[in-house]
C-alpha positions in Angstrom: -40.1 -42.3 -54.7 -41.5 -38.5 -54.7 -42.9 -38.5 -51.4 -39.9 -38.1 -49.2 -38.3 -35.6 -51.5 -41.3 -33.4 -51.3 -41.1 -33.9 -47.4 -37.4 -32.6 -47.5 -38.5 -29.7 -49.2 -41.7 -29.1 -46.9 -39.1 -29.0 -44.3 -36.2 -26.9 -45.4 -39.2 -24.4 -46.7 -40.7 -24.6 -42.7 -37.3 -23.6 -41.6 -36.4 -20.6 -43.7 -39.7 -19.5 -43.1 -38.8 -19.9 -39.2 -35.9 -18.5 -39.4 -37.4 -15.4 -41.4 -39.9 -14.9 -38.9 -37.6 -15.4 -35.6 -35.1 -12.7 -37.0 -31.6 -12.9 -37.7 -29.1 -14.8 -35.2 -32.4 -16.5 -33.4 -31.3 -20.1 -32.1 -33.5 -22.9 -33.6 -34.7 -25.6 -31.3 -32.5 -28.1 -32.9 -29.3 -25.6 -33.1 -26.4 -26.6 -30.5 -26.6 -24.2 -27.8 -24.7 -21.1 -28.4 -22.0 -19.7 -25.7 -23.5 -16.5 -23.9 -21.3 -13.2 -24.3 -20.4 -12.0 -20.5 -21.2 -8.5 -19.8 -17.9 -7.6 -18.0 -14.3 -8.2 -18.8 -11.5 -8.8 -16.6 -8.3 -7.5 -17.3 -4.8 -8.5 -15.7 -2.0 -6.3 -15.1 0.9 -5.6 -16.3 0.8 -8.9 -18.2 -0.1 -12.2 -17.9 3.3 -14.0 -18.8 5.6 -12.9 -16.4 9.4 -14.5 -15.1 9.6 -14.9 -11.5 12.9 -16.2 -9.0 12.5 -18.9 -6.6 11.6 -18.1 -3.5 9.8 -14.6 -4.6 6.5 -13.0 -4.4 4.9 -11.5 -7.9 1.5 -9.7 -7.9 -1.1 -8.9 -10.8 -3.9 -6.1 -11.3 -7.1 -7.8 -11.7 -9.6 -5.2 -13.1 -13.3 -6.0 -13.7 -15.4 -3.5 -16.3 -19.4 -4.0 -16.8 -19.9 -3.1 -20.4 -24.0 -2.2 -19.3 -25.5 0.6 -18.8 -26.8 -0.9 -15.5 -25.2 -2.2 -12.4 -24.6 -6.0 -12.7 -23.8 -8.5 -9.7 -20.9 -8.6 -7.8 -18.2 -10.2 -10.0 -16.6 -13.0 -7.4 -13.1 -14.0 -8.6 -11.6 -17.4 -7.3 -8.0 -18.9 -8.7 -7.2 -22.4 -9.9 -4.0 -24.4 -10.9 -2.1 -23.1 -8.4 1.0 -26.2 -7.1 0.4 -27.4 -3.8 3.3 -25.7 -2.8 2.6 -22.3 -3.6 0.2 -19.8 -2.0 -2.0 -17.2 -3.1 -4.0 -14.0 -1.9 -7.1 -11.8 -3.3 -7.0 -8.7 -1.4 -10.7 -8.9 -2.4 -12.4 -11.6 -4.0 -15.5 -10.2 -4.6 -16.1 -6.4 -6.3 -18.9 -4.6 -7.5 -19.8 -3.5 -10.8 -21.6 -0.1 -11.2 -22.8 0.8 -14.9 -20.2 1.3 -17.3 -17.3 0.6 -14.9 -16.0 -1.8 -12.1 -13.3 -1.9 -9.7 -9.8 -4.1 -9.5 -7.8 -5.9 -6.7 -4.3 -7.7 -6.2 -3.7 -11.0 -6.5 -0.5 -12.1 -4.4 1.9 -15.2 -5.5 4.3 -16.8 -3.5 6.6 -19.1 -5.3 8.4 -21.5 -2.6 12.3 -21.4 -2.5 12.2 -25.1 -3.8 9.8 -24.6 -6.6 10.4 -26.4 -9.4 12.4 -24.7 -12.7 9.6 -24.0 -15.3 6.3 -23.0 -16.4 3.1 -22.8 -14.0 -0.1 -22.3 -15.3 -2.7 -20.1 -13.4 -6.2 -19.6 -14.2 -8.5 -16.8 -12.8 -12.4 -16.8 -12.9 -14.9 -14.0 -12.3 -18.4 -14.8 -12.4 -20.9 -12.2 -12.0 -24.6 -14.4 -11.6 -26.3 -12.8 -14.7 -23.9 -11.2 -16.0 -21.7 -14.4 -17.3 -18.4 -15.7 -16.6 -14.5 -14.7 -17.7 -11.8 -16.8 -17.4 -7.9 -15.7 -17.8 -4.5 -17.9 -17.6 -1.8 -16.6 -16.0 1.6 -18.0 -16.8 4.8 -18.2 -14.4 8.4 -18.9 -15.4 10.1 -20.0 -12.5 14.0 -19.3 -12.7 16.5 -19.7 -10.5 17.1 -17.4 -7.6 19.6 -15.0 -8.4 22.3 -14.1 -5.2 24.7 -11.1 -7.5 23.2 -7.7 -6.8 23.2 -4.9 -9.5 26.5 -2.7 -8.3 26.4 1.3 -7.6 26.5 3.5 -10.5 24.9 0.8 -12.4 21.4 2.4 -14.5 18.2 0.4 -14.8 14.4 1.1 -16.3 11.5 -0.4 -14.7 8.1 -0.8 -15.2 6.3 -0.6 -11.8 2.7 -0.1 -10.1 3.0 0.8 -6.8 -0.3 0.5 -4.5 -1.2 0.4 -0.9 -2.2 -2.7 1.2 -5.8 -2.1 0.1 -4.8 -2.1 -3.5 -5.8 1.3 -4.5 -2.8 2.2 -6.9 -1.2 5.2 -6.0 1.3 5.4 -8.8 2.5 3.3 -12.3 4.9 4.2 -15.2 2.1 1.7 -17.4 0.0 3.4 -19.3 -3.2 0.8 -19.1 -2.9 1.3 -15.7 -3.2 4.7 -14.9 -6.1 5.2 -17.9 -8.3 1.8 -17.1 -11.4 3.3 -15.5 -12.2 0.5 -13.4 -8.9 0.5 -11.5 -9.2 1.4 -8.1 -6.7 4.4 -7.6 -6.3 7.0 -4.7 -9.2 9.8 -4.1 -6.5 12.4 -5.7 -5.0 10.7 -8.5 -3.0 12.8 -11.0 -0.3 11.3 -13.3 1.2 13.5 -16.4 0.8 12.8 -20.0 3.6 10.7 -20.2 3.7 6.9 -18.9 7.6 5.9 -19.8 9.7 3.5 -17.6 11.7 4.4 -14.1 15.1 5.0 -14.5 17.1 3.8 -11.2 20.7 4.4 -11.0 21.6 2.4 -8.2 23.2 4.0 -4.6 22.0 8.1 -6.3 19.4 8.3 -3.6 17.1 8.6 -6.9 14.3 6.5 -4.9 13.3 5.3 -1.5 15.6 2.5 0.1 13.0 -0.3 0.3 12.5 0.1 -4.0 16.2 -0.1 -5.0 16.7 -3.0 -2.2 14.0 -5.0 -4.2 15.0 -4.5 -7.5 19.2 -5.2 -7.1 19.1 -8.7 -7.3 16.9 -8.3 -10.4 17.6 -9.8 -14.0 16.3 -8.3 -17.2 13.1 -9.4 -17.9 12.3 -10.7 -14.2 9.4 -9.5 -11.9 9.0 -9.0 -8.4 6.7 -8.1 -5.5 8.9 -5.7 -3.4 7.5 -4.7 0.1 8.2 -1.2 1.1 7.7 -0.6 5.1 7.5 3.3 6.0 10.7 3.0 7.7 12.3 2.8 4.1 9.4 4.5 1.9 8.4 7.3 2.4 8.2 7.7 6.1 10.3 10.6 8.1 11.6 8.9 11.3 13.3 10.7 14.4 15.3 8.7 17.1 15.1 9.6 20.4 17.5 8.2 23.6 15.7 8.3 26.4 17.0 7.9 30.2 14.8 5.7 32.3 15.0 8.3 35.2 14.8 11.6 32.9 15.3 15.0 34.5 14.5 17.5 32.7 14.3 21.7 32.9 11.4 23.4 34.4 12.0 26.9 32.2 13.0 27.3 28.6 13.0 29.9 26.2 12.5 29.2 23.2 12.2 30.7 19.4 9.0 32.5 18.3 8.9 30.2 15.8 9.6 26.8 18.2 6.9 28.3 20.2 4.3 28.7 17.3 5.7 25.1 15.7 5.0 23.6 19.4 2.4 25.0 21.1 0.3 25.8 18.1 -0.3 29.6 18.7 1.1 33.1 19.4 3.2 34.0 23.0 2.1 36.5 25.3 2.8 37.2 28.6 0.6 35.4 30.9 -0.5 33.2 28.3 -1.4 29.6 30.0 -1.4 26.2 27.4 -0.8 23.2 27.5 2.4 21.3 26.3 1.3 18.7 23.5 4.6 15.7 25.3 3.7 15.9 28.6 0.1 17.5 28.8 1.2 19.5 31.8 0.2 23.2 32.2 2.7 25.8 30.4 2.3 29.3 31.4 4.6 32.3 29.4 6.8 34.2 31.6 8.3 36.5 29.2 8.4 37.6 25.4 10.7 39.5 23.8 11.8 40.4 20.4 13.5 36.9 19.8 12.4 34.6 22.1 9.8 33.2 24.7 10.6 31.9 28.1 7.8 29.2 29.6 7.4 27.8 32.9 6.3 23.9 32.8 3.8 23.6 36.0 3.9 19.3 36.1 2.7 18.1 39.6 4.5 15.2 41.7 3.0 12.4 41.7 0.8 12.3 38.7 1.5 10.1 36.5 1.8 11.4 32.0 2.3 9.7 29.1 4.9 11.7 26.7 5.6 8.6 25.0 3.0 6.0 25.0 3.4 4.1 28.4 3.3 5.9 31.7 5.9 8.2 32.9 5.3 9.1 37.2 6.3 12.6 38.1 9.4 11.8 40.8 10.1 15.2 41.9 10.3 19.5 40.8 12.5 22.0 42.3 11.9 25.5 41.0 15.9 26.3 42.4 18.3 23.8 41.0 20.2 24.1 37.7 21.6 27.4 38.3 17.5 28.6 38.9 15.9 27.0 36.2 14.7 24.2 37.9 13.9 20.8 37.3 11.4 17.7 36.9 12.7 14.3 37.3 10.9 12.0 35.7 10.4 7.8 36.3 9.9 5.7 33.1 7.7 2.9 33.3 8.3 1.0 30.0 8.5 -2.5 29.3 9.5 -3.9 25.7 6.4 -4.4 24.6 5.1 -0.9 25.4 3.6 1.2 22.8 5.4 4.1 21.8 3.1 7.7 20.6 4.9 10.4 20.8 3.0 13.6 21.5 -0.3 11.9 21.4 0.2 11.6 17.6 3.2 10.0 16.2 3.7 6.3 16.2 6.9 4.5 16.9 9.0 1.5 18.1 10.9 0.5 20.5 14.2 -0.5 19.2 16.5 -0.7 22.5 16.0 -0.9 26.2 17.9 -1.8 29.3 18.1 -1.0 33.0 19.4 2.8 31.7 17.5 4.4 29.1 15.2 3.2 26.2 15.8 3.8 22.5 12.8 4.8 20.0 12.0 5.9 16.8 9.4 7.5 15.7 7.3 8.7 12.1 6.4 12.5 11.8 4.9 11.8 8.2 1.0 11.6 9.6 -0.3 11.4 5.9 -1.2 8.0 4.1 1.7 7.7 2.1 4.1 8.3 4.9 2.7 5.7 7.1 2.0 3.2 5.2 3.3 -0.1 4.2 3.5 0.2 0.3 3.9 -2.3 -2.3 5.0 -2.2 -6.3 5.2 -5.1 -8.6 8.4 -3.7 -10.4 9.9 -5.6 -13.5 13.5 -5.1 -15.4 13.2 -4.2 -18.3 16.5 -2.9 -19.2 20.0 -2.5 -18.2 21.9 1.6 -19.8 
């Protein structure tokens, strides 16, 4: 009756000892296995329980941190539970993870105009070989879509993160956002010491066009994807009506300053350059205290391109318009030309018949001007 309560004991005594002599937290051979800690974390912005309308398009930060002091694997992110209906897009669905730190990326919704009233349940996944596995849900309300826009003179605050196609954020009223390390943000990010919510008052001109468009059919405690297009971001556009057979004048005297702004340098008599429209010769007849007079020196028959497509030199005659002269111009556009104005600005086409052609045009030549942008905006209240 002894011998298999001294066996008991020989065994507990073997597994103290075991345990004494492993260390602290060491899994026994006969322990259930124990879950391994990843080495990243993956962090969704602004939140993971947002309210959405039918028919809209919602976005979220994903940001992924290595907690090591040494590079890990690429993290590669992947999304489930999504309805058949619906779509989805990672700008990037794999991103690195340097020492200490990581990078993020978008993840675009769609909800379907028909989608069903309710709560959906998203789940994303980053696993980085090694370096283990995350997993967060997302959920969606779906409400219905709302058709009454906020009025003029009406006062909203917002919390937004606005970011360009690539999904480097550019700016955020969110604090988490604009302090997360691992979120990819433009080479010359600055913010101030204050992250507080946008107030829009709606028809002040307080923001670009395309950002209170977005948010005036929005309802308190709703979120939205809102595509900005430079046109009405941040983009400074000129129109231009152009006559198919153009004639134009062969002098012109211009400002000091219109000379310096166009031709990129100081007027002085004799001084030959070259117009940046028409790439034609431009020699300076005469400066005085005010102004400059230039002679354009265009040649029949060749053919420039002051707007994108080709433009054939019809004719010059140094004696008409009361001895200023003139070049007349042939237009060779179609409607699927491309328009570049002066070799450098970018624009559409946005009439054309047998007479003339309309265009516009964006002088902004920076990033932000020129770019498609896009902030995931939410309501948060109504002054």
């Amino acid at each position: 009756m002894l011998r298999p309560i001294v066996l008991l004991v020989v065994v507990v005594a073997l597994a103290v000892a075991s345990a004494g002599c492993l260390g602290q937290g060491t899994q026994l051979p006969w322990e259930p296995p124990v879950a391994k800690k990843a080495s990243f974390s993956l962090n969704i912005y602004p939140e993971t329980n947002l309210e959405v309308q039918q028919g809209d398009r919602i976005s979220f930060l994903l940001s992924v941190k290595n907690h090591k002091d040494s590079a890990l694997p690429e993290a590669n992110l992947s999304i489930s539970g999504l309805p058949p209906s619906w779509s989805s897009h990672l700008l990037s669905t794999a991103l690195k993870l340097p020492s200490l730190t990581g990078y993020s990326t978008m993840l675009h919704v769609s909800v379907p105009a028909d989608a069903d009233l309710g709560k959906e349940t998203l789940k994303v996944t980053a696993k980085a070989g090694p370096g283990g596995k995350v997993s967060r849900s997302l959920a969606i309300h779906v409400v219905e879509k709302v058709s009454q826009a906020q009025v003029n003179d009406t006062t909203i605050q917002l919390r937004y993160v606005g970011y360009f196609p690539d999904g480097r954020v550019f700016d955020t009223s969110i604090e988490d956002v604009g302090t997360d390390s691992a979120v990819s943000r433009i080479a010359d990010w600055s913010h101030g010491p204050e992250y507080r919510p946008f107030e829009l008052k709606f028809g002040s001109g307080g923001s670009i066009a395309g950002f209170e468009e977005g948010a005036r059919t929005l309802v308190v405690g709703q979120s939205r994807l809102v595509e900005v297009p430079p046109q009405k971001g941040y983009g400074s556009f000129t129109t231009l009506t152009i006559p198919l057979t153009q004639t134009l004048n062969l002098t012109e005297t211009l400002s000091w300053n219109d000379f310096t702004t166009r031709y990129g340098e100081n007027p002085s008599a004799g001084l030959t350059t070259k117009d940046p429209r028409f790439q034609w010769p431009v020699l300076v007849q005469q400066v005085r205290k005010d102004n400059v007079t230039i002679l354009h020196q265009p040649i029949v028959g060749s053919t420039v391109r002051p707007y994108g497509w080709d433009s054939s030199i019809m004719s010059v005659d140094s004696g008409a318009n009361g001895g200023r002269g003139t070049v007349v111009l042939q237009h060779h556009v179609l409607s699927t030309s491309t328009v570049e104005v002066d070799w450098r600005y970018h624009g559409t086409i946005d009439d054309l018949d047998s007479q003339r052609v309309v265009i516009s045009y964006n002088t902004r030549e920076d990033e932000l001007g020129t770019s498609t942008l896009f902030f995931l905006v939410t309501l948060t209240k109504v002054l």
